[in-house]
N, C-alpha and C positions, 0 to 999 in steps of 0.2 A: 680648725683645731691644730695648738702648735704640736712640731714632733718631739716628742723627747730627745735630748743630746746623746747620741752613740758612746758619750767621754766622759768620764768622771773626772772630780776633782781629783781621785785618788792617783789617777794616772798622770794628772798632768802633773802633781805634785812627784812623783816617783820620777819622771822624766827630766824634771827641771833637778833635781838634786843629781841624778846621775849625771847629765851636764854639767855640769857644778862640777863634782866629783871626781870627772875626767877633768879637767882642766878649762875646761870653755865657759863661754858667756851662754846661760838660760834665754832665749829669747823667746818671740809667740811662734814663729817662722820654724827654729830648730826643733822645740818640742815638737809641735803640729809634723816635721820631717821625722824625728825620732818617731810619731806615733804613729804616723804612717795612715790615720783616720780621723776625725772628727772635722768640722769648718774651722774658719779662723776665728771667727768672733767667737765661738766658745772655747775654744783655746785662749785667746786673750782674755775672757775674762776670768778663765780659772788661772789663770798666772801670772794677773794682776793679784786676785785673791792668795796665793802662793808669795807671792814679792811684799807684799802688807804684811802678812806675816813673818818676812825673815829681816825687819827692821827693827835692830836691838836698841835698848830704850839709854836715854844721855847718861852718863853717869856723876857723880857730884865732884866737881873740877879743887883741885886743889894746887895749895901755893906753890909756883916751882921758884928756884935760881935764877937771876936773870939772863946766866948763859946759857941754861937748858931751857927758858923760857926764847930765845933767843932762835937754840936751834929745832924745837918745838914750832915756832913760827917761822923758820927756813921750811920744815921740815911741812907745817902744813901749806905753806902758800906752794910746795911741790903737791902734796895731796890736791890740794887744791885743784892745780894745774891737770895734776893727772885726772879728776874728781869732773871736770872740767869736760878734758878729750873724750873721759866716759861717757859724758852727759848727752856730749856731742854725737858720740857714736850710739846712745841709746834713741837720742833723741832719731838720727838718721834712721836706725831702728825701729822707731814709732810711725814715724813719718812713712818708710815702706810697708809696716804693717797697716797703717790705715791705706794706703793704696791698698794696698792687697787685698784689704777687707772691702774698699770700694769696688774693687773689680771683681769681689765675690757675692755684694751687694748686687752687683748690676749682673752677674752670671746668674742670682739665684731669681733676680726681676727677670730675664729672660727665661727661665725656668718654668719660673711659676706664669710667665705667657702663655709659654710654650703648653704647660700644663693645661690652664684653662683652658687653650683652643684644641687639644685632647680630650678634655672635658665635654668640650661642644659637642666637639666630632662624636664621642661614644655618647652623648644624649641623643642626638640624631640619626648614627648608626641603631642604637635602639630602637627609636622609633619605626627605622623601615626595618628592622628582624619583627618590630611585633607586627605593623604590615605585613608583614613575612607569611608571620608565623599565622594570621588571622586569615589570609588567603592561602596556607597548605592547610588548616582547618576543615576551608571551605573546600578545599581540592580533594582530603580526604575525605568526607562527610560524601561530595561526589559522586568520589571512587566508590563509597559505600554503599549509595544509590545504585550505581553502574554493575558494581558486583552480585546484588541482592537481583537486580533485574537479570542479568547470564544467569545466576543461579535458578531464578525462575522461568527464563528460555532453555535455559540443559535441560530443566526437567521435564516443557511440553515438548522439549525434542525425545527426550527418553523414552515418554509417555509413547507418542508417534513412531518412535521408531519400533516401540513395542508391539502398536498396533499391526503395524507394515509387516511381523515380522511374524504376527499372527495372520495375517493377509498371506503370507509367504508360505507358510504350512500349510494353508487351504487350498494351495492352489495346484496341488494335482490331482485333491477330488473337484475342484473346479474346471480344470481342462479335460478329465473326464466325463464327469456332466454334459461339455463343450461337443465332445466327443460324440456321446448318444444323443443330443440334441442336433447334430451334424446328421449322424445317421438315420434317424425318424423325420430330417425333412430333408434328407435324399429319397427315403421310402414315400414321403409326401410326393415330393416333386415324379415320382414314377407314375404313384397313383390319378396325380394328376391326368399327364397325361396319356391313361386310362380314359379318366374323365374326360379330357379333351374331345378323345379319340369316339367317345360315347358321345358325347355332346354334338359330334359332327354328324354323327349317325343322327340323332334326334333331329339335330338340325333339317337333314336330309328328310325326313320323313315327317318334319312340320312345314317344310314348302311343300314337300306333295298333297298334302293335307290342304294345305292353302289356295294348291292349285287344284284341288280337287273341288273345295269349296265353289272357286272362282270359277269352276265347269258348272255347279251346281246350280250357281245365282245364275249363271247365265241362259241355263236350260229352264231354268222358273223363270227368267224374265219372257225367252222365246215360249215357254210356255203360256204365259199370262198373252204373250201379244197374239199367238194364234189360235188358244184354245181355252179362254175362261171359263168354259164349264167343268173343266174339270177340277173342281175345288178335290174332292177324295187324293187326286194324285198328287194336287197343291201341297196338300197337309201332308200327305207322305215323306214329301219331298224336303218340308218342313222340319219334320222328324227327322230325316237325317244328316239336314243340316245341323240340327240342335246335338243330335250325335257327333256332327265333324266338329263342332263348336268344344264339347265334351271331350273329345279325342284328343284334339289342339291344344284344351289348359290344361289334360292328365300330360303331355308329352313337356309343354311347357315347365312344370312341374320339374320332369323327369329330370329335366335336361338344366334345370339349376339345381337339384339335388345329385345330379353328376358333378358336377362341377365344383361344389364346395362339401364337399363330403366329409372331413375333418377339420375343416379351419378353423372349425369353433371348439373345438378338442384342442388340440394340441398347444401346448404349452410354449412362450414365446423360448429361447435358445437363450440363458443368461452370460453374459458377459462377463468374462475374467477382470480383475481390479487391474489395474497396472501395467495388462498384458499389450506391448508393443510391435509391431511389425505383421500384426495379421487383421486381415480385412474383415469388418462383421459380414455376418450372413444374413441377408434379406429375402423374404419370403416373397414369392414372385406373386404377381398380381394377376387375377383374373380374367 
């Protein structure tokens, strides 16, 4: 698309008449200097246009004298000459303005190179901003992934922390709990060994049972080998064997019901959440 001319006719016309006016020759060079703006080529063609127009028309020749016809033709073959020198110096004038316009020919072909491979440049600088722009899209869109997920980790850590925090308030009726459960299997562990201490007794008095027993069988066997008539004291003897027998699983008895007295009561010692640097408590073994 061409550009419109910065210049009017009107100026170059105003410009070339003030030249004039001052005393100088109008040329494409001085206006274009007086104007201080437009190119050369349209400076020279508005003052070509301006020059057509200040060409006044022949007028109808008439008879002279032959000595004013004389100095008439002295007078123009000096016009002439002068008509001449001007032509010459317009022409010189011509001749630098088309230079001048060739080397703003060939400035505005450089130009408009230069231009185009600006052109380029900003088509393909384009290209990679919308590359650009298509991957901080993608970078956003991301981010907006990435944020939506912390969003939903703050809030199972919130959640959590809230739990913990209700964990945290519990936990001095928790350590009291800890507390009487310490102390009912301190009282265990007493009783225990209570029980032990029973148990040993029992113990004690199921060997002698055993070895009572074992006098028995053997005074029935010395029996049997020297004296088999006596079945009446056999059976006696029988009898209280069946009694030591009796004796033995009542003490038997005793003495595992000494021994686990409450283990089947007592409730295990619940564990604090969280709680670090203290040893659980084990219930000792029988």
């Amino acid at each position: 698309m061409a550009r419109e001319p910065n210049i009017t006719q009107e100026q170059v016309n105003l410009a070339a008449e003030g030249i004039r006016d001052a005393g100088g020759r109008p040329t494409a060079r001085a206006i274009r200097e007086r104007l201080g703006t437009g190119s050369m080529a349209t400076v020279l063609r508005f003052f070509q246009a301006w020059r057509d127009v200040q060409v006044q028309p022949a007028k109808p020749s008439a008879v002279l004298p032959p000595a004013l016809q004389r100095g008439l033709l002295d007078f123009v073959a000096a016009e002439v000459e002068r008509s001449k020198s001007e032509l010459h110096a317009e022409l010189d004038m011509a001749n630098q303005t088309n230079a001048d316009l060739l080397m703003e020919s060939e400035r505005q072909g450089l130009m408009i190179e230069n231009l185009n491979a600006s052109l380029e440049a900003v088509h393909a600088q384009r290209a990679e901003l919308a590359g650009r722009l298509a991957q901080m899209e993608a970078e956003r869109d991301a981010a907006r992934d990435e944020a939506a997920s912390g969003r939903a980790a703050a809030e199972s850590a919130r959640i959590d922390l809230a739990k913990a925090l209700l964990r945290l308030e519990a936990m001095p009726q928790l350590e009291k709990d800890l507390d009487t459960s310490r102390h009912e299997l301190e009282t265990e562990r007493a009783m225990r060994v209570k029980a032990d201490q029973s148990a040993a007794v029992v113990t004690a008095k199921l060997e002698a049972s055993i070895e009572a027993r074992m006098a028995i069988e053997r005074a029935l066997n010395d029996s049997k080998r020297h004296d088999k008539d006596k079945d009446g004291e056999i059976l006696a003897v029988r009898q209280e064997l069946k009694e030591a027998h009796a004796a033995t699983d009542a003490l038997r008895v005793e003495l595992l019901a000494a021994i686990r007295p409450r283990s089947r009561r007592l409730p295990q010692a619940p564990r604090a959440p969280g709680k670090t640097g203290s040893n659980p408590v084990t219930e000792p073994t029988s």
